[in-house]
N, C-alpha and C positions, 0 to 999 in steps of 0.2 A: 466528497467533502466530509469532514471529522472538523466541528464546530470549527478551527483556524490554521487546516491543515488541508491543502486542497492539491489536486494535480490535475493539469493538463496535457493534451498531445494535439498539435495542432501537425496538420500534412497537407500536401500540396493538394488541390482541386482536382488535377485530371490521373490522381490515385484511388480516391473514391474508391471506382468499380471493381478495385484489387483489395477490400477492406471486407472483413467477413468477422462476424461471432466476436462483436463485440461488447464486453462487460466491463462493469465496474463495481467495485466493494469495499467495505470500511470495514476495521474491526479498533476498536475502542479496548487501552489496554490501563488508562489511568484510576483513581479508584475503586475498589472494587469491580474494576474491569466495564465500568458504566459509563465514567465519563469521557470526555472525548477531547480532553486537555491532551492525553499521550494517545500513543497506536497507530493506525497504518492506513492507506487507502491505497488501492493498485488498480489501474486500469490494464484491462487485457485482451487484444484482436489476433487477427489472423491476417497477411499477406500472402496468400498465394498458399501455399502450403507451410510456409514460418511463422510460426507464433510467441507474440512478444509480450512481454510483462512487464509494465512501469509500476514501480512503488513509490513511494513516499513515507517517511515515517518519522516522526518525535518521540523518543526517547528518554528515559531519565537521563538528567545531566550526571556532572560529576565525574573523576577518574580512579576514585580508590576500588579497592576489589568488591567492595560491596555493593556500589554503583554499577562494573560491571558484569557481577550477577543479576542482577535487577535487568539492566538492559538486555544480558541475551537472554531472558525470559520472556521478557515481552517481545523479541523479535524471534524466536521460536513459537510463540504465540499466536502471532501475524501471521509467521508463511505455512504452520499447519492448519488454523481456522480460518483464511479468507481465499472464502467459496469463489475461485480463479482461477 
């Protein structure tokens, strides 16, 4: 969870015992990188020998070019600092 940015993975019961090396991580990309208005949280296991990666993330709005400098910063941000 990222103060109102949250993910889940819900799966069936009797997959359990097929579920291995699972983590979760937030990285916080809104003011000065502190707060937790913008940024990303990913949960990520292993099936068997597949390993999956759920993110979630909030973004700067906006569509002009400056907005989307901003956002792909901070989602370059995300998928090189969260330890996943």
């Amino acid at each position: 969870t990222l103060q109102a940015l949250h993910l889940a993975v819900f799966a069936r019961r009797e997959l359990r015992q097929h579920f291995d090396d699972i983590n979760s991580a937030h990285i916080a990309t809104g003011f000065a990188n502190l707060l937790g208005n913008k940024g990303g949280v990913g949960i990520s296991f292993r099936i068997g020998r597949t390993h999956l990666l759920f993110l979630n993330c909030h973004l700067s709005p906006h569509q002009s070019a400056k907005y989307l400098e901003k956002r792909t910063k901070m989602m370059d941000k995300i998928l090189s600092e969260l330890p996943l």
